[in-house]
Chimera marker file (.cmm) of the C-alpha trace (Angstrom):
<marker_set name="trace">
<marker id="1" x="52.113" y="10.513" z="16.519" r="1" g="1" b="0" radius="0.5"/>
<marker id="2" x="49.789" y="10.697" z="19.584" r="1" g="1" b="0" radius="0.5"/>
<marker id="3" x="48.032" y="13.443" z="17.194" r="1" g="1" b="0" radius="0.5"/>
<marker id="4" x="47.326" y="10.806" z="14.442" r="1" g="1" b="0" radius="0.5"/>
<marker id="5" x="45.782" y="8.816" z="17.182" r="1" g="1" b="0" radius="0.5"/>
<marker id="6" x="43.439" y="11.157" z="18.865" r="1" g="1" b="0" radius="0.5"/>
<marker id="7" x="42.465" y="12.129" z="15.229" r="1" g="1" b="0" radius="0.5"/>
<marker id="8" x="41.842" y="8.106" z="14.804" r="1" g="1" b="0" radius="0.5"/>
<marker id="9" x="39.942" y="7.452" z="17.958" r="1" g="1" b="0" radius="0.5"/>
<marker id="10" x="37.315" y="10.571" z="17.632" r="1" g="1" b="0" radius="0.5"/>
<marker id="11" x="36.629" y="9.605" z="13.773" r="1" g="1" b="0" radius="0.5"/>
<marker id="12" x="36.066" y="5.992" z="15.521" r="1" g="1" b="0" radius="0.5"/>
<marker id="13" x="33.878" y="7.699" z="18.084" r="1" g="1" b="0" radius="0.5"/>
<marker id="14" x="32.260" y="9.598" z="15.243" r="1" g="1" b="0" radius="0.5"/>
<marker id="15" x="31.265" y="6.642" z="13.299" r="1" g="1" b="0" radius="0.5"/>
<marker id="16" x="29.677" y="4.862" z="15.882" r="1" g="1" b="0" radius="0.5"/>
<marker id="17" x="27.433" y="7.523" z="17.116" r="1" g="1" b="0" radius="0.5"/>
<marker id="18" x="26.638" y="7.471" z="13.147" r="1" g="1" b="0" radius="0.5"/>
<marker id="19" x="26.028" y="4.318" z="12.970" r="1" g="1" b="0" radius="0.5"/>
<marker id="20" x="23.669" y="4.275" z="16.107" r="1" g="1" b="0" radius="0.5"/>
<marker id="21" x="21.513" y="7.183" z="14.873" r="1" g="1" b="0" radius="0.5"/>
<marker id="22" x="21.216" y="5.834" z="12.004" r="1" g="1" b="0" radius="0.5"/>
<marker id="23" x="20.304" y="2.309" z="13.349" r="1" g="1" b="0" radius="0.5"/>
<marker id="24" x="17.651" y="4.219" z="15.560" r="1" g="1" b="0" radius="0.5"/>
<marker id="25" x="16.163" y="6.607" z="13.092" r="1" g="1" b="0" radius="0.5"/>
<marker id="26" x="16.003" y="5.226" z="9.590" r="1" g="1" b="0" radius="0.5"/>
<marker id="27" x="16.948" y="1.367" z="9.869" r="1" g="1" b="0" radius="0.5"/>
<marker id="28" x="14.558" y="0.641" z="13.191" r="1" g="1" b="0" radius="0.5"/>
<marker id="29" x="12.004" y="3.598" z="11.645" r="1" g="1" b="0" radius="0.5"/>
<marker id="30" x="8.337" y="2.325" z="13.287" r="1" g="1" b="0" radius="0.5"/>
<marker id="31" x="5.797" y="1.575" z="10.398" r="1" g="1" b="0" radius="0.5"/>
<marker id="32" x="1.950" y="3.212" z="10.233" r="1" g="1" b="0" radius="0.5"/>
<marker id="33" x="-0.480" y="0.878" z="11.761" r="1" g="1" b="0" radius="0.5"/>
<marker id="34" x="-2.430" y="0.783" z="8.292" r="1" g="1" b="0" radius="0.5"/>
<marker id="35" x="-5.242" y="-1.452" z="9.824" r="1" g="1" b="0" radius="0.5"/>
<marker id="36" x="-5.920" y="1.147" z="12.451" r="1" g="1" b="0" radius="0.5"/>
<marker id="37" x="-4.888" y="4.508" z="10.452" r="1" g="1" b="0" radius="0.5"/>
<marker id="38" x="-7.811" y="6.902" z="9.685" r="1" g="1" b="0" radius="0.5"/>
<marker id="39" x="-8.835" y="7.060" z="5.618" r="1" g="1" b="0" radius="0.5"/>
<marker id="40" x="-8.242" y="10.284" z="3.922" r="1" g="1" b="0" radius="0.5"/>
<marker id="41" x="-10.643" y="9.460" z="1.240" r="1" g="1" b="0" radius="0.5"/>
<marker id="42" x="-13.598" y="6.837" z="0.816" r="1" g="1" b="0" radius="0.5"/>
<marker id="43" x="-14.947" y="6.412" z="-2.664" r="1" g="1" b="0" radius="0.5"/>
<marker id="44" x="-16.664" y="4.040" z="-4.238" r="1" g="1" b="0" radius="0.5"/>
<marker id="45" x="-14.028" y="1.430" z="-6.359" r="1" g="1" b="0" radius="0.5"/>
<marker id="46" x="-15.726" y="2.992" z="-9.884" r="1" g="1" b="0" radius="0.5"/>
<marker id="47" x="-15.279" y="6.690" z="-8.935" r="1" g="1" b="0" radius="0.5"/>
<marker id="48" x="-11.216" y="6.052" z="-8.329" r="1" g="1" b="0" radius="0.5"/>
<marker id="49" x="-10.467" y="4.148" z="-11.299" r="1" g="1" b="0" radius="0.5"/>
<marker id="50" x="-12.611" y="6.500" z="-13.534" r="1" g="1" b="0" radius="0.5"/>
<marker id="51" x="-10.810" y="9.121" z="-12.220" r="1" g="1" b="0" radius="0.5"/>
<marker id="52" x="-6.991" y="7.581" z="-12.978" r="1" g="1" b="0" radius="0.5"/>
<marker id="53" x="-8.460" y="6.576" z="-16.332" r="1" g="1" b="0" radius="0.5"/>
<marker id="54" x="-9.815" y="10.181" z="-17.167" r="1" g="1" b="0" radius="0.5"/>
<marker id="55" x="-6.713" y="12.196" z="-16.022" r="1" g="1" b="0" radius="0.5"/>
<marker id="56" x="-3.963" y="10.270" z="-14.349" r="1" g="1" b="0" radius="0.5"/>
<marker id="57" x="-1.870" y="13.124" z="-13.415" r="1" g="1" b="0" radius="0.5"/>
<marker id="58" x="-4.504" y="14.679" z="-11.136" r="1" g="1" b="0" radius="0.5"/>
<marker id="59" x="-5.552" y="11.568" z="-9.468" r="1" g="1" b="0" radius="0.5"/>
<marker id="60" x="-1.872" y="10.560" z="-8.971" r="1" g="1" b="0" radius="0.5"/>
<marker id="61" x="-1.623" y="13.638" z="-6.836" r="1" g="1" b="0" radius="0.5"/>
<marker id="62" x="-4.457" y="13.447" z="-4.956" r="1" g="1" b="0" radius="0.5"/>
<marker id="63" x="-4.742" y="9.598" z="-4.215" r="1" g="1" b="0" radius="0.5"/>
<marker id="64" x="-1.130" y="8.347" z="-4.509" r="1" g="1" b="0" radius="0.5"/>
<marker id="65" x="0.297" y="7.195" z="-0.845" r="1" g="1" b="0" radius="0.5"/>
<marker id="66" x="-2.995" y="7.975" z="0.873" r="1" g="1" b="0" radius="0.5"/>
<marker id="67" x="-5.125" y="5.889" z="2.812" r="1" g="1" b="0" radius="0.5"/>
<marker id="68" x="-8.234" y="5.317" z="0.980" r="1" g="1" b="0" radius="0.5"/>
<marker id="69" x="-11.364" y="3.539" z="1.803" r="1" g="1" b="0" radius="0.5"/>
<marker id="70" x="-13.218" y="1.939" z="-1.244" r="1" g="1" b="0" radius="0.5"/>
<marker id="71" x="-16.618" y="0.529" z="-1.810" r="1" g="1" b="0" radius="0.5"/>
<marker id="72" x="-18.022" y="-1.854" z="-5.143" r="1" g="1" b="0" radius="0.5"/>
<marker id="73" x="-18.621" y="-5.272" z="-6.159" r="1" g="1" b="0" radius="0.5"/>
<marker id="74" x="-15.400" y="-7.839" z="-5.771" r="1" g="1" b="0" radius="0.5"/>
<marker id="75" x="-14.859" y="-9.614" z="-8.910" r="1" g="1" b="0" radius="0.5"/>
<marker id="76" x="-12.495" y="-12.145" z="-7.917" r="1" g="1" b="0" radius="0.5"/>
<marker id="77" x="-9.975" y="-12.568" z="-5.347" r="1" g="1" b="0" radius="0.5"/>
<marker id="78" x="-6.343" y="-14.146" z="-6.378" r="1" g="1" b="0" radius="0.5"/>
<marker id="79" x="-4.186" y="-15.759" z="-4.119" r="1" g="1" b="0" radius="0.5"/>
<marker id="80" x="-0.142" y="-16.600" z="-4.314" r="1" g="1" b="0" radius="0.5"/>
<marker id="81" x="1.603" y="-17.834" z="-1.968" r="1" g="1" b="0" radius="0.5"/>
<marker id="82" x="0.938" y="-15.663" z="1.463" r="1" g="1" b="0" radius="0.5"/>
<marker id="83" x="-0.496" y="-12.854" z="-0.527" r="1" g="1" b="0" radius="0.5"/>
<marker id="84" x="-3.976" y="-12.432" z="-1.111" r="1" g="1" b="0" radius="0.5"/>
<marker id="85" x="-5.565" y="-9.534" z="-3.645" r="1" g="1" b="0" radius="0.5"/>
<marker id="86" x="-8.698" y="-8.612" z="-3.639" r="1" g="1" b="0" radius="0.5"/>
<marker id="87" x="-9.635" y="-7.491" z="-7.576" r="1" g="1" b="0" radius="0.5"/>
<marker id="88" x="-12.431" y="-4.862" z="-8.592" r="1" g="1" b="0" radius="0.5"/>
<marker id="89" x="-12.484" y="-5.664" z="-12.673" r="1" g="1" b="0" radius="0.5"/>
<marker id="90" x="-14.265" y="-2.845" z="-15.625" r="1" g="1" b="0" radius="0.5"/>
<marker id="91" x="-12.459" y="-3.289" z="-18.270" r="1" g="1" b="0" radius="0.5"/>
<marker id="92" x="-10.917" y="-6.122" z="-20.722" r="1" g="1" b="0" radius="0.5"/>
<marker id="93" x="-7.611" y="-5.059" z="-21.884" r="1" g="1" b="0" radius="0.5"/>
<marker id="94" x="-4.521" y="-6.185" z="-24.036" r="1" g="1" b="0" radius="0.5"/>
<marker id="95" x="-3.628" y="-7.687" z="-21.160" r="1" g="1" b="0" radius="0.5"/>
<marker id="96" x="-6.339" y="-9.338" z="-18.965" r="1" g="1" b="0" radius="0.5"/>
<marker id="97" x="-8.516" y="-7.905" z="-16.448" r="1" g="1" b="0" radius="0.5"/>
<marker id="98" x="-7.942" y="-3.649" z="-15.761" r="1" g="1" b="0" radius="0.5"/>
<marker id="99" x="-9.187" y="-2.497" z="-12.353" r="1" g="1" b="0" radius="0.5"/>
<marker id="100" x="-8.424" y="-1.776" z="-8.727" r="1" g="1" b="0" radius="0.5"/>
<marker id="101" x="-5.848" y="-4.567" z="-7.243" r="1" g="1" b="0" radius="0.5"/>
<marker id="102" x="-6.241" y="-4.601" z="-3.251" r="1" g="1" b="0" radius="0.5"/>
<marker id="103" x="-3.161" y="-6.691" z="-1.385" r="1" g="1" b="0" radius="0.5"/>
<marker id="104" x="-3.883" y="-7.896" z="1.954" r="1" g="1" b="0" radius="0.5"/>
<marker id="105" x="-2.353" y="-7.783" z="5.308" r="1" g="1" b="0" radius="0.5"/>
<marker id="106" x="-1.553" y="-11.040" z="6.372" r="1" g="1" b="0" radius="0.5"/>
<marker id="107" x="-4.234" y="-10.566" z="8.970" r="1" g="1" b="0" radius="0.5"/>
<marker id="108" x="-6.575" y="-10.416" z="6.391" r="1" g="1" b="0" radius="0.5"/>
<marker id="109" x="-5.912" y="-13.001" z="4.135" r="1" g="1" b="0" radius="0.5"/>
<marker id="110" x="-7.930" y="-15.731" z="5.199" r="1" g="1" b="0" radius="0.5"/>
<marker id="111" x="-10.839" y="-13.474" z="5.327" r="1" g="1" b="0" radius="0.5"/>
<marker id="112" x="-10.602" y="-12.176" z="2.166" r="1" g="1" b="0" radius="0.5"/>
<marker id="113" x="-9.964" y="-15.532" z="0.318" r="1" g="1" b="0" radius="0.5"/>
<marker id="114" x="-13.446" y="-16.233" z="1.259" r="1" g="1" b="0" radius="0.5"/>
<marker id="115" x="-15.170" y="-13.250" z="-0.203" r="1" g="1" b="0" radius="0.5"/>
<marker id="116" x="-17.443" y="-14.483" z="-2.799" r="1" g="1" b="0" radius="0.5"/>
<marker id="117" x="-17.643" y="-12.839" z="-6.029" r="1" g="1" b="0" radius="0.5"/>
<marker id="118" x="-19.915" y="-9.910" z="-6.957" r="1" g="1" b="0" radius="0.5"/>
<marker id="119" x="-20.952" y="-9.195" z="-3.324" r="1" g="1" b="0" radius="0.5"/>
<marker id="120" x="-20.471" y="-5.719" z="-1.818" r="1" g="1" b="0" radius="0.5"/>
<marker id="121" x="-17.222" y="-4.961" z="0.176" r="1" g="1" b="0" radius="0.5"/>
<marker id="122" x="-15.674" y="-2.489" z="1.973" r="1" g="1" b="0" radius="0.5"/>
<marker id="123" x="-11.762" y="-2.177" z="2.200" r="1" g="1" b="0" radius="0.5"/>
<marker id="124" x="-9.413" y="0.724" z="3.369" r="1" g="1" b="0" radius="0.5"/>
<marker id="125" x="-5.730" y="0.219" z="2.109" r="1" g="1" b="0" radius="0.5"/>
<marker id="126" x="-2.978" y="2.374" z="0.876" r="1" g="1" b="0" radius="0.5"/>
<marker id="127" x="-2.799" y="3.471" z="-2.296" r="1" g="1" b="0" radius="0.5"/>
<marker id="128" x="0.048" y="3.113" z="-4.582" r="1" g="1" b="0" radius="0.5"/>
<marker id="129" x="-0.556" y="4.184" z="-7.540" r="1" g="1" b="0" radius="0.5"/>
<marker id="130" x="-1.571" y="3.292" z="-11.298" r="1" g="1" b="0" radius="0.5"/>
<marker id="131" x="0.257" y="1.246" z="-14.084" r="1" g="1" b="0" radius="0.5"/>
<marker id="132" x="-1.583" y="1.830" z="-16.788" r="1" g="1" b="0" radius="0.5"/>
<marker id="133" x="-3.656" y="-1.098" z="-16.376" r="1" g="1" b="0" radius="0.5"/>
<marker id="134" x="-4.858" y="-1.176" z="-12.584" r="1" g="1" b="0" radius="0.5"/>
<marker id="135" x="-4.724" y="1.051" z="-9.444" r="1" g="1" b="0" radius="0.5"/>
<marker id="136" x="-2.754" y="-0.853" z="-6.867" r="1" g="1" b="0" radius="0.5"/>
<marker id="137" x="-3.570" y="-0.918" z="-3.314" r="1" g="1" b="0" radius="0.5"/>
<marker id="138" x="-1.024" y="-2.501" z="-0.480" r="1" g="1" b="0" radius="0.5"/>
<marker id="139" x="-1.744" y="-3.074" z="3.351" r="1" g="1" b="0" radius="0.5"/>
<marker id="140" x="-5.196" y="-3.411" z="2.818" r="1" g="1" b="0" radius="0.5"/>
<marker id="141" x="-7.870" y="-4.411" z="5.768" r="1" g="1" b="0" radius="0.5"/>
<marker id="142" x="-11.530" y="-5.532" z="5.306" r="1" g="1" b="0" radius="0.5"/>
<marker id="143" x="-13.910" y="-2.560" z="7.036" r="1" g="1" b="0" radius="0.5"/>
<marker id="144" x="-16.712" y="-4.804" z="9.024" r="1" g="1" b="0" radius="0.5"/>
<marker id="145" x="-19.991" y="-3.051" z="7.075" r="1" g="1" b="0" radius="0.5"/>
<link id1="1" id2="2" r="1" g="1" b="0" radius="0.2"/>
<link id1="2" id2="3" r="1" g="1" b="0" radius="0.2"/>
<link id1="3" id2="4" r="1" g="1" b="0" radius="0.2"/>
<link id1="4" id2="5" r="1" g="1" b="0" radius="0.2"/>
<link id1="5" id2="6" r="1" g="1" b="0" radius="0.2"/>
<link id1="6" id2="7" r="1" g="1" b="0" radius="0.2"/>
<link id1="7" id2="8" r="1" g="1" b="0" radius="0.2"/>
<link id1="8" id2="9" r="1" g="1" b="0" radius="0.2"/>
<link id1="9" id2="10" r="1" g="1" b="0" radius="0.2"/>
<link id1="10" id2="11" r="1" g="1" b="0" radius="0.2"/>
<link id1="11" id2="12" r="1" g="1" b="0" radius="0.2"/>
<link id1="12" id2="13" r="1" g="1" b="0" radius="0.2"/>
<link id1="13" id2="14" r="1" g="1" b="0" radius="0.2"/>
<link id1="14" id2="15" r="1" g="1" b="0" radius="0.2"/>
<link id1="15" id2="16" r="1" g="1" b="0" radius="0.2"/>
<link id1="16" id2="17" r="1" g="1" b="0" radius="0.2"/>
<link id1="17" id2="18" r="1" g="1" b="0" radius="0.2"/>
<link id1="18" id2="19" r="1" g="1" b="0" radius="0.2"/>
<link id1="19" id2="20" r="1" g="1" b="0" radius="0.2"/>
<link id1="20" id2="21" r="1" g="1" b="0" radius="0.2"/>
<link id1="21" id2="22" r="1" g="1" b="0" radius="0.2"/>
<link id1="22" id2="23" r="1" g="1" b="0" radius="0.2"/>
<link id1="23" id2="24" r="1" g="1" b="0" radius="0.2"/>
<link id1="24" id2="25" r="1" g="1" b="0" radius="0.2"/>
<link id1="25" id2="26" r="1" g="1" b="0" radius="0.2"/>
<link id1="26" id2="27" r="1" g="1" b="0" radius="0.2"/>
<link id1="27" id2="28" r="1" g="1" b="0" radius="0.2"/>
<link id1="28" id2="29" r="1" g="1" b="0" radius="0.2"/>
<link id1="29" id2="30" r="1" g="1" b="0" radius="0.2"/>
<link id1="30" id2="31" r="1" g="1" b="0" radius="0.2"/>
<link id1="31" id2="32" r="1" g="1" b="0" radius="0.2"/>
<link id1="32" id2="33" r="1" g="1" b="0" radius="0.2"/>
<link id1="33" id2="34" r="1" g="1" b="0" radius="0.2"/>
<link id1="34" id2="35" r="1" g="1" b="0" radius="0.2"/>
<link id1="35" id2="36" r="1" g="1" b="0" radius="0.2"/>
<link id1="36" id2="37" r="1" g="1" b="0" radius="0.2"/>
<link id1="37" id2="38" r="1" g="1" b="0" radius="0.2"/>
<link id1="38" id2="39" r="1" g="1" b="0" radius="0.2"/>
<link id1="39" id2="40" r="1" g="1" b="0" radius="0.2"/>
<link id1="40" id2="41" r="1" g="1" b="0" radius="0.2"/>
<link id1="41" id2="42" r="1" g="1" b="0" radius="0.2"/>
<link id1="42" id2="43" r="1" g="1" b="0" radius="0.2"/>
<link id1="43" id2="44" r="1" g="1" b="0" radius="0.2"/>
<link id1="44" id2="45" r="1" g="1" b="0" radius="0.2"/>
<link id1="45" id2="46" r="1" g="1" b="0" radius="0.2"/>
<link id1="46" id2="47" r="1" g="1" b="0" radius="0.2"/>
<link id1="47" id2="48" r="1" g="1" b="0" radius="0.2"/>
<link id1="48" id2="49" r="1" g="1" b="0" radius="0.2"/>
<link id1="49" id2="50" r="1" g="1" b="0" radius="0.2"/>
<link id1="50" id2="51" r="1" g="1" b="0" radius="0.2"/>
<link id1="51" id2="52" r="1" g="1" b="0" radius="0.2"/>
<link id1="52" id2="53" r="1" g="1" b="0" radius="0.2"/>
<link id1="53" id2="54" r="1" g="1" b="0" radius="0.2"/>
<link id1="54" id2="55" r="1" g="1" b="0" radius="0.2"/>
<link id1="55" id2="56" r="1" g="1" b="0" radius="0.2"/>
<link id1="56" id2="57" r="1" g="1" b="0" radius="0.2"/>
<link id1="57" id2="58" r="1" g="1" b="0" radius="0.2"/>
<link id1="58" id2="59" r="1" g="1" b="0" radius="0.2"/>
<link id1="59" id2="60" r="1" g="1" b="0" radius="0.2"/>
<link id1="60" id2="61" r="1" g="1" b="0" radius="0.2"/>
<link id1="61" id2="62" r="1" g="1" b="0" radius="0.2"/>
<link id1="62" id2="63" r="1" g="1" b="0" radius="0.2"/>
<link id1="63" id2="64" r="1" g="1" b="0" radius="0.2"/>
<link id1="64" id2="65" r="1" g="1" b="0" radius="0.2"/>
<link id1="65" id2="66" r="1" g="1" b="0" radius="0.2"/>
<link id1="66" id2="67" r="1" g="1" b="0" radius="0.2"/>
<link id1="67" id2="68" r="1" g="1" b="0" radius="0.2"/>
<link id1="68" id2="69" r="1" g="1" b="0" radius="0.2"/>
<link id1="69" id2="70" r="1" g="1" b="0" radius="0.2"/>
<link id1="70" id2="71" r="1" g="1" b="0" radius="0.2"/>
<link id1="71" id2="72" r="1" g="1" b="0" radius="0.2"/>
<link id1="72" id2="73" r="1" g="1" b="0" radius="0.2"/>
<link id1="73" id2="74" r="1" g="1" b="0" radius="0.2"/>
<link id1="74" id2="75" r="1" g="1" b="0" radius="0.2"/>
<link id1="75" id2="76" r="1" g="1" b="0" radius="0.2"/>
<link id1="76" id2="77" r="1" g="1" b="0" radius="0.2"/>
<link id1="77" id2="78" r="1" g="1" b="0" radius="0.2"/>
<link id1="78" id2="79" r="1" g="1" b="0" radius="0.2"/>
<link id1="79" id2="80" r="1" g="1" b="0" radius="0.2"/>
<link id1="80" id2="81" r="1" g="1" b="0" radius="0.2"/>
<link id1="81" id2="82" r="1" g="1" b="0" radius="0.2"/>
<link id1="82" id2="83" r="1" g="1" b="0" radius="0.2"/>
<link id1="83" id2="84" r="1" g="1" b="0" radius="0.2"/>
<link id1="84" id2="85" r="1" g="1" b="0" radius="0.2"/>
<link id1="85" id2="86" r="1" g="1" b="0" radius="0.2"/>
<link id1="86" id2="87" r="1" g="1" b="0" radius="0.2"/>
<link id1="87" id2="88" r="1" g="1" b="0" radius="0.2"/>
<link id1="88" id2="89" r="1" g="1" b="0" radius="0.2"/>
<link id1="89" id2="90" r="1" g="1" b="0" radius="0.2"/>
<link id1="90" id2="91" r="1" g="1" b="0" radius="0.2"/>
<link id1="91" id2="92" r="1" g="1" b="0" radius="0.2"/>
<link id1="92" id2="93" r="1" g="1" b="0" radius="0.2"/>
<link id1="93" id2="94" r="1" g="1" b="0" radius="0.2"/>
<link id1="94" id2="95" r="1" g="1" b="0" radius="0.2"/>
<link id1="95" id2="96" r="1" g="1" b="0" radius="0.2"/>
<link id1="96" id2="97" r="1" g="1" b="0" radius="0.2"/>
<link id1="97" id2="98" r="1" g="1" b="0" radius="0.2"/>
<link id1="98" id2="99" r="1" g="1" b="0" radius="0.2"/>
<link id1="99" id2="100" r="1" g="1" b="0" radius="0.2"/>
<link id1="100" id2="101" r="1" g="1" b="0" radius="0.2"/>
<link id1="101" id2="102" r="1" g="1" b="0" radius="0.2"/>
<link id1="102" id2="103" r="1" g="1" b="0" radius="0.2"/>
<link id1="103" id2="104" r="1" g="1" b="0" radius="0.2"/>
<link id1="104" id2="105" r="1" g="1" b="0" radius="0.2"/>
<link id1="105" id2="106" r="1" g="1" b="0" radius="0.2"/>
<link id1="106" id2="107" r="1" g="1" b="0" radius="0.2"/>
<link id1="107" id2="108" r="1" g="1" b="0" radius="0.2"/>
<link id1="108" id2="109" r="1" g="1" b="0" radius="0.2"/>
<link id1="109" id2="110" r="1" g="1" b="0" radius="0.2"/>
<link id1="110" id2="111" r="1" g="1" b="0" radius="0.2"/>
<link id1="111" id2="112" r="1" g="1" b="0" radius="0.2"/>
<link id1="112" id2="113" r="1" g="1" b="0" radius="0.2"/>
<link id1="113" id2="114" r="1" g="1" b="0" radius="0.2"/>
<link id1="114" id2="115" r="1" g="1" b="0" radius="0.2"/>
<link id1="115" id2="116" r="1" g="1" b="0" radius="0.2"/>
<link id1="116" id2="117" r="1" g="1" b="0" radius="0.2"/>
<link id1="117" id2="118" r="1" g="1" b="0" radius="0.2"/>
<link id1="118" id2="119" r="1" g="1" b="0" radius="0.2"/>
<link id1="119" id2="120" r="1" g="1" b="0" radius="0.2"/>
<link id1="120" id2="121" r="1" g="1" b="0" radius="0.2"/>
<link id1="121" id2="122" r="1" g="1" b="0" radius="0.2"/>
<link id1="122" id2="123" r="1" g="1" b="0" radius="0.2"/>
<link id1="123" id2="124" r="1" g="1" b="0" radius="0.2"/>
<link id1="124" id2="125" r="1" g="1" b="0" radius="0.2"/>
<link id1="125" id2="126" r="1" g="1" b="0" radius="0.2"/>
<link id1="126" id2="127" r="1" g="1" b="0" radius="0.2"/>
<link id1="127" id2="128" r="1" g="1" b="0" radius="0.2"/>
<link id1="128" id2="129" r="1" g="1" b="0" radius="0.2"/>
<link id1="129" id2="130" r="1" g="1" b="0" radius="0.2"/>
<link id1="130" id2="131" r="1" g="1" b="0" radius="0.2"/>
<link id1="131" id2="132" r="1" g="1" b="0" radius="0.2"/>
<link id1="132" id2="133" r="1" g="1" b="0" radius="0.2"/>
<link id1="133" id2="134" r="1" g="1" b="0" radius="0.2"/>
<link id1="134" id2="135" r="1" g="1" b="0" radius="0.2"/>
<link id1="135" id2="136" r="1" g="1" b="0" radius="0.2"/>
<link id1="136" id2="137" r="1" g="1" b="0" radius="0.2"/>
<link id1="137" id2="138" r="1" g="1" b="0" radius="0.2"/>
<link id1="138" id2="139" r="1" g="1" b="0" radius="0.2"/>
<link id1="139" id2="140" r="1" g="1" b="0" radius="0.2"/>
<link id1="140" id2="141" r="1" g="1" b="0" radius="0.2"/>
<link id1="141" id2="142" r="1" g="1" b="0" radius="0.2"/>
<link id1="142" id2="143" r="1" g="1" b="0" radius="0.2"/>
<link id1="143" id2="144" r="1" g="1" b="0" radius="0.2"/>
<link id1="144" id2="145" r="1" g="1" b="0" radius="0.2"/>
</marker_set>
């Protein structure tokens, strides 16, 4: 019997030096600084979506959870609720607008809701991908030009 009880107490001990690495290392896990983070690319907002429109695959690879930096002409700028998204339109599709759709830090999103149309911006945010209508951007800052 005192067996079964040591056997007890160290899978006891086990699990809570489990549970506290796990706590430390993946739960507590410190996120980038994406305002502050260094781009890997900058492009200009035409030259990215061109290049997820001509071959998706290849741009995927490249640009896909990268910081990038983009420059164009803002279209519009939505906002819901706390989120703000900054929109670079070229096309018309089955569905509405097709472009480059920027999310803002919070920071940000004051800022950005008064960016007027067709003017010139600079943003750097992290890129998630493309859904076969837009390229979506998240955590994305406004770079002072």
């Amino acid at each position: 019997m005192k067996t079964w009880i040591k056997v007890l107490a160290g899978l006891f001990v086990l699990g809570i030096i489990a549970f506290f690495l796990v706590y430390k290392f993946v739960y507590n896990k410190q996120h980038p600084d994406y305002e502050n983070i260094e781009a890997s690319f900058t492009l200009t907002a035409t030259d990215l979506y061109q290049a997820f429109k001509t071959n998706k695959d290849a741009a995927s690879a490249k640009y896909n959870g990268k910081v990038i930096a983009l420059t164009g002409k803002l279209s519009k700028v939505e906002t819901s609720d706390s989120l703000v998204t900054a929109v670079f339109v070229f096309t018309q599709g089955d569905f509405g607008d097709e472009g480059i759709r920027c999310t803002m830090l919070g920071k940000f999103n004051n800022e950005a809701a008064k960016l007027q149309p067709d003017g010139e911006v600079k943003f750097k945010g992290y890129c998630t991908g493309y859904n076969e209508t837009d390229v979506v951007f998240d955590k994305c800052s406004i770079i002072p030009q």
